[in-house]
N, C-alpha and C positions, 0 to 999 in steps of 0.2 A: 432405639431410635425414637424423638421426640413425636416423628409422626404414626400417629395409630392406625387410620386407615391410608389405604392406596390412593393416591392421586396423580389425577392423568400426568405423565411426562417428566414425573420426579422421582428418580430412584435417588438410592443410597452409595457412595461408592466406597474402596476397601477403607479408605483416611475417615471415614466416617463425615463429608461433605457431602450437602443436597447438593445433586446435578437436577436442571434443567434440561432437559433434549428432546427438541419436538422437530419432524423432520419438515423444511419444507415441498411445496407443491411443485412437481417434475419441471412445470416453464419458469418457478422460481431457481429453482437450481441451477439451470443452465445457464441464467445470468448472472446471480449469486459466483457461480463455482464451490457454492460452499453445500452438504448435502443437509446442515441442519442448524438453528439456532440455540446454542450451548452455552449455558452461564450455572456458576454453582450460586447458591441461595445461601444469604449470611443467618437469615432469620430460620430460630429451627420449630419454631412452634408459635401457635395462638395466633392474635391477627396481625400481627407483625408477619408472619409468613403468608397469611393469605393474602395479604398488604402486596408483598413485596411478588408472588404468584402471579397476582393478577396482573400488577404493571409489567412483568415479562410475558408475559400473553398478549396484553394490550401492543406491547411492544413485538411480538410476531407479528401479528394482524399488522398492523401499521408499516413493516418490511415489507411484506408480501402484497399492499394495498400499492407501497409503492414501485415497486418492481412491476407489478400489472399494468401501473400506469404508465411506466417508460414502454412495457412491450405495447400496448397499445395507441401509443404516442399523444398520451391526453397529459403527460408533464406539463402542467401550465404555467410552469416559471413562477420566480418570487411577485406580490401584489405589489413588485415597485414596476418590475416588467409587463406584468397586467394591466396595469395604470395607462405605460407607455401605449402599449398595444392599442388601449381602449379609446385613445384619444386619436391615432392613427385611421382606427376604422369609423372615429365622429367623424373626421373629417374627409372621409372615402363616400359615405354615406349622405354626408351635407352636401359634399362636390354632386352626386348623381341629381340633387331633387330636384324638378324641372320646374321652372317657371318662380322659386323662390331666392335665383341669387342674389339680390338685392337684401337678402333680410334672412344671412344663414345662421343669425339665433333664433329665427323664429322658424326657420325648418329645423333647427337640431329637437326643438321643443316639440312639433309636431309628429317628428320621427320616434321623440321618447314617448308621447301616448301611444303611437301606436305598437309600439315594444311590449308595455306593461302590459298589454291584453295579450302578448304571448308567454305562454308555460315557458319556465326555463331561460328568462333572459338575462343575460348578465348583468347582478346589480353594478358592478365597476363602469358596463359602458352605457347605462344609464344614468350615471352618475356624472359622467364623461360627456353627455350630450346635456346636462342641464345645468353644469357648472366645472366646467373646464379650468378655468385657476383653483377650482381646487388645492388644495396640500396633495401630494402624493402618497402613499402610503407610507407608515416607518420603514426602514429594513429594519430587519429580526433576524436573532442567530441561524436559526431555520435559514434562513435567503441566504445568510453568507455559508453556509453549509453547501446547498446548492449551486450558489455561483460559484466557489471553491473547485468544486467536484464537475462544473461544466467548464468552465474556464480554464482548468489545469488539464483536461480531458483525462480523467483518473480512469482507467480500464477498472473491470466491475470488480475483481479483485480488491484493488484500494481503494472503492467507494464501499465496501464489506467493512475494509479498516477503519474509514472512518466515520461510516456508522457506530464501531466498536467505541470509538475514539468518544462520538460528540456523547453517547449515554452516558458515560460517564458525568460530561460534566452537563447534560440534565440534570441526573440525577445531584448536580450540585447545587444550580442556578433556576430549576425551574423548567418548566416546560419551553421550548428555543423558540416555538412562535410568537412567545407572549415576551420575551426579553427585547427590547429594541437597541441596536448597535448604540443610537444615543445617550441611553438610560444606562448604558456602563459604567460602574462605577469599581476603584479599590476594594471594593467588598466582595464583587462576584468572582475577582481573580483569586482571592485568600481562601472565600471559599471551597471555589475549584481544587484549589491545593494541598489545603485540606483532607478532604474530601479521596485526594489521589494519597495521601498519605495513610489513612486511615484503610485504604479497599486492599482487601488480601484477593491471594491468588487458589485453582480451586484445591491449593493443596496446605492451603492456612496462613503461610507465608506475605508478607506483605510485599508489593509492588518494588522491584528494585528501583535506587532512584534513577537509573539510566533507562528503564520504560518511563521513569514519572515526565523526567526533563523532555525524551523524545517525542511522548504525548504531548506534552502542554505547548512542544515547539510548532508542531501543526496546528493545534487548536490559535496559536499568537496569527499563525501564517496564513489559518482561515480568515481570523477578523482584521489583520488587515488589508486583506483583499480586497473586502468589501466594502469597509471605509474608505478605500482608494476608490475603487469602484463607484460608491456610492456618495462622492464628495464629502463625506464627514468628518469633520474635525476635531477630533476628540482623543483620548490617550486611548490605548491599548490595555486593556490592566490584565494583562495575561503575559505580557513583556515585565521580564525582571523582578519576578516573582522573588523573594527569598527563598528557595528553596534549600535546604539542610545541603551540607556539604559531604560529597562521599571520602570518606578518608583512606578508603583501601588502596593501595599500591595498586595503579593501572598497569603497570607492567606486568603485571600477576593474574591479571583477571581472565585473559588467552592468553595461552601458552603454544608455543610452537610443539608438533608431534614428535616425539621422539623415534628414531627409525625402527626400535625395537617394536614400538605400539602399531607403527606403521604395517609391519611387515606382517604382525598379528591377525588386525581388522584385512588386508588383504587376503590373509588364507580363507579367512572366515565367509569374507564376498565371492571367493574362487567356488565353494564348496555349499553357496545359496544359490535359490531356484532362479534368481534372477540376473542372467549374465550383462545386462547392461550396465550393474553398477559395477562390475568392478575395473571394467575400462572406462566409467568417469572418475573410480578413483586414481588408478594408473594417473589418469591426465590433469586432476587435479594439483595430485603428487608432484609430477615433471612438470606444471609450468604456472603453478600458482596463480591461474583464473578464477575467479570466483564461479562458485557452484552456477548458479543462474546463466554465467555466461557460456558454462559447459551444455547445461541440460536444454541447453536452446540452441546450440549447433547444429547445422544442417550440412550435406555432403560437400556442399560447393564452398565451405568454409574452411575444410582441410585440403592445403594446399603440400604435397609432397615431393610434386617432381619439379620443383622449384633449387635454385642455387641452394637456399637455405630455406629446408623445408618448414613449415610455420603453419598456426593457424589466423585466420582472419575475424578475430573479435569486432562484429559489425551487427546494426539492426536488420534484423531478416524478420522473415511471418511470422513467425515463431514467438519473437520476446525484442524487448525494447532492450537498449545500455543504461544503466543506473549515470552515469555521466559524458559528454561530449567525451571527456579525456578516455574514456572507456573501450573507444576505439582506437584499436590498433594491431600489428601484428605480432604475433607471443612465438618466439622461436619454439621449434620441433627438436629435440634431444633428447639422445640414451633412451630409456624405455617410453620415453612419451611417443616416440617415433612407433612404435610398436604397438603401444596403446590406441595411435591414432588408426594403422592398417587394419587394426583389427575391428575398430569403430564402422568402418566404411565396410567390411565385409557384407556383401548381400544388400546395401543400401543403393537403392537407385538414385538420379542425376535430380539433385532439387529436395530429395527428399529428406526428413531429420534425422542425424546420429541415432538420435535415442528417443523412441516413437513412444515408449510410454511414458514418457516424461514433457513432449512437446506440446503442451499444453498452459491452461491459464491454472497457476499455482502446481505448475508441474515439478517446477525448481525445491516446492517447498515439498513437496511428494517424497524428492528425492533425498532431499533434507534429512527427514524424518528417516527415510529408510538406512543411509547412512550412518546415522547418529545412532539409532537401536543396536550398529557392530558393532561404532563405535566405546557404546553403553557397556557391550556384552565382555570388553576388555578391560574396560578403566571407570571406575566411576567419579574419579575427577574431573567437576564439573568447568576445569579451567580449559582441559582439553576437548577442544571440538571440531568437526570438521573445515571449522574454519582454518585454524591448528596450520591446518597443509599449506595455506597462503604465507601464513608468518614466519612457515620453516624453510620455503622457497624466498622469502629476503631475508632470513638471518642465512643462509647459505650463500646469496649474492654477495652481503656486507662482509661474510665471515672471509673470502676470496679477495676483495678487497674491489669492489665493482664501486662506482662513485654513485651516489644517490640519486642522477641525475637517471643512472640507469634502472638502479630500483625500482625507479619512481612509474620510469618509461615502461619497464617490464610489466609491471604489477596492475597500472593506468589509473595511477592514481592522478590526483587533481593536478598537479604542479609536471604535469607533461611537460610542458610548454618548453622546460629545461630541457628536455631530453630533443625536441625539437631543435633550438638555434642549438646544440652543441653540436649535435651531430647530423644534420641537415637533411638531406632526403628520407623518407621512408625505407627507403633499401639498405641505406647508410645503418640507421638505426637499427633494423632487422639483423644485419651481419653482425654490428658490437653487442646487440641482447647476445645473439647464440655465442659469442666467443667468450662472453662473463659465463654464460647459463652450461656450456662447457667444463671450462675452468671451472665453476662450481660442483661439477657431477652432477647435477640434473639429471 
C-alpha cells in the first residue's frame, strides 16, 4: 500500500482502492438519510493524495455546514434572492421613518449610518439603502444548484444525489460560487465531460456512459433552470455535449428472469431471516411494479374483495410515483393474490406493507437486499431485479396483449393509450386481469 502511515478515515479495500468513509453527525444523518460520506481516492501517494484528502474533508465540513443551516433555518438563499430581500426591507425600513417622507434617500442614508455602528449587519442591505440601482448579483452555479433543489422540492435523498452529481463537475469547472451562469462558455461543458469520462468507479472501472449521459442530463436541467429563472440569455453548454456512442445491443443490457433463476432467488428469500422480502418478491413477480412502488405500499393500497382484486399504485406517506402515468390500478392474479394476503397478515388499517422498508431510501435498502439473492445465483450482470418487470411484458406481448395494455399495466408514460381505448378505470382494470390471466401471471 502506497500509504505508510494510518490516516483518519482512509482504509484500503480487498481491489486495493483508497476508500474514504467518515461518518456523519446523528442530526446530519437524519436528513441526509445517508449514514456516511464515501468516496474512493484516485491518488495513491505524495501530495497528490493529500491534495485530493483535504478537498474531501473540506467537502464533508461544507455538507454538514449546510445540512446545519437548513436544520436551523438560516439557508439564506442565492445573493440574487439576497439582493431581492435586501431591497424589500430598504423600503419596509424607509416607509417606517417618521418625519423624513419627503426625502426617502436621505433617510435610507441615515438609516445606513446608523446600521454600520451595528456588529453583524448585512453588507447586501446596506448596500441596498445606499444605492439601490445597483447591478444585482451574478447568479453562479452554486444558485442554480439551490434553486434546482428548492424549486423542484427534491426530498433530502436527491438533494444527496445531487450533491453527488454537482462535485463532480466542481471538480471539473472550479469551485460553483465563483462560475457565473453568464461566464458559460463551450469550454466548461467539454470540460465536464471530460472529466466524467476520465473518473472510475470505487472498483477501477470507468463510469458507464449511461450514469455519464444521466448525469450530465440533470446537471443541463439544473442550468437551465436558472437561466429561465434568472432571465439569462445565453446557451446551455452542457446540452449536446458529443458524447462517445454506446454501441452495445440495448436489448442485452437487461434481460428478463428466467423462471428457472426465478424459482431459485425465491427459495433462497423463503429460507432468509427476513420474511418481508420474499412476498415483495412474490409481487414483484405477478405484476411487474416497480420495486419502489412495491416497498412503499400501505394496507389500504391492497384492494382484495373487489370484482377484480388489484392493487392501487398511488402517492401515499410513504413515497412519491416516479410519473403522473404511474398511477394506476395493477390487477391481482395466480400467486400475487397470495402474495398480497400474506402482505397484509398482522398489518393494521393505514399502516405500511413492509415497515422496514417504509422509509426515505428504503426502496434502495430493499434493492440491495434483493440483488445480494439475486448475486448469490447468477452473476450476470444483465440480470437484475429489474429482470421481473421485463418478464411481466414479454409475457403480456408473448399472449399477444396490444401495447396499449402493456403499456397501461406496466404505467409507463404513453398511458394515455390505454386510457381512450378502453375508458373507465374499471374498464381498464378488467382487460389488465383478463391479459395478466391469459398470461399466467
Amino acid at each position: 500500500m502506497a500509504l505508510s502511515t494510518k490516516i483518519k478515515h482512509v482504509d484500503k479495500r480487498p481491489n486495493g482502492v483508497l476508500r474514504f468513509r467518515r461518518r456523519f453527525p446523528k442530526d446530519v444523518v437524519e436528513v441526509l438519510g445517508e449514514p456516511a460520506l464515501q468516496v474512493h481516492i484516485k491518488n495513491r501517494e505524495g501530495l497528490a493524495f493529500h491534495r485530493e484528502y483535504q478537498a474531501i474533508m473540506q467537502e464533508f465540513d461544507r455538507m454538514v455546514s449546510e445540512v446545519r443551516s437548513r436544520i436551523n433555518g438560516n439557508d439564506t438563499g442565492s445573493p440574487v434572492e439576497r439582493w431581492h430581500e435586501a431591497l424589500l426591507k430598504r423600503e419596509e425600513l424607509v416607509s417606517e421613518t417618521i418625519g423624513l417622507e419627503d426625502d426617502p434617500e436621505f433617510a435610507a442614508r441615515e438609516i445606513a449610518k446608523g446600521l454600520t455602528e451595528q456588529p453583524n449587519t448585512d453588507p447586501l442591505l446596506l448596500k441596498a439603502l445606499l444605492n439601490p440601482e445597483a447591478d444585482a448579483p451574478k447568479l453562479s452555479l452554486r444558485d442554480a444548484k439551490m434553486m434546482y433543489a428548492r424549486d423542484k422540492r427534491l426530498p433530502d435523498n436527491e438533494i444527496v444525489r445531487l450533491d453527488r452529481i454537482t462535485r463532480r463537475l466542481e471538480e471539473a469547472v472550479g469551485p460553483l460560487e465563483k462560475v457565473n451562469l453568464e461566464g458559460l462558455r463551450r469550454d466548461h461543458g467539454r470540460r465536464y465531460m471530460d472529466l466524467m469520462l476520465k473518473t472510475t468507479k470505487s472498483d477501477g472501472q470507468p463510469l458507464s456512459l449511461a450514469t455519464c449521459a444521466k448525469e450530465s442530463k440533470i446537471i443541463a436541467a439544473m442550468v437551465n433552470h436558472a437561466m429561465r429563472e434568472g432571465d439569462i440569455d445565453t446557451k446551455n453548454p452542457f446540452i449536446g455535449l458529443p458524447w462517445p456512442k454506446d454501441t452495445g445491443p440495448k436489448v442485452n443490457k437487461k434481460l428478463p428472469l428466467p423462471d428457472d433463476l426465478i424459482q431459485r432467488v425465491e427459495q433462497r428469500l423463503d429460507t432468509g431471516r427476513t420474511k418481508e422480502l420474499p412476498v415483495m418478491w412474490r409481487l414483484l413477480k405477478g405484476t411487474g411494479m416497480r420495486l419502489g412502488e412495491v416497498a412503499g405500499l400501505s394496507q389500504e393500497d391492497i384492494v382484495l374483495d373487489a370484482e377484480t382484486p388489484h392493487i392501487l399504485v398511488r402517492p401515499n406517506s410513504i413515497r412519491d410515483l416516479k410519473t403522473a402515468s404511474s398511477n394506476r390500478s395493477v390487477p391481482l392474479t395466480g400467486d400475487a393474490i397470495t402474495a398480497a394476503e400474506k402482505a397484509l397478515e398482522g398489518v393494521r388499517s393505514g399502516q405500511p406493507l413492509f415497515s422496514r422498508y417504509a422509509r426515505d431510501r428504503g426502496a434502495d435498502a430493499a434493492s440491495a437486499a434483493l440483488m445480494k439473492a439475486v448475486r448469490a445465483e447468477t452473476k450476470d450482470k444483465r440480470l437484475t431485479v429489474h429482470g421481473l418487470r421485463h418478464r411481466v411484458s414479454d409475457m403480456l406481448r408473448d399472449v399477444g396483449a396490444p401495447v396499449e395494455v402493456r403499456h397501461g399495466f406496466l404505467g409507463h408514460s404513453s398511458t394515455a393509450i390505454a386510457e381512450s381505448t378502453y375508458g373507465s378505470p374499471r374498464a381498464r382494470l378488467i382487460e389488465f386481469a383478463r391479459w395478466a390471466k391469459k398470461a399466467n401471471l
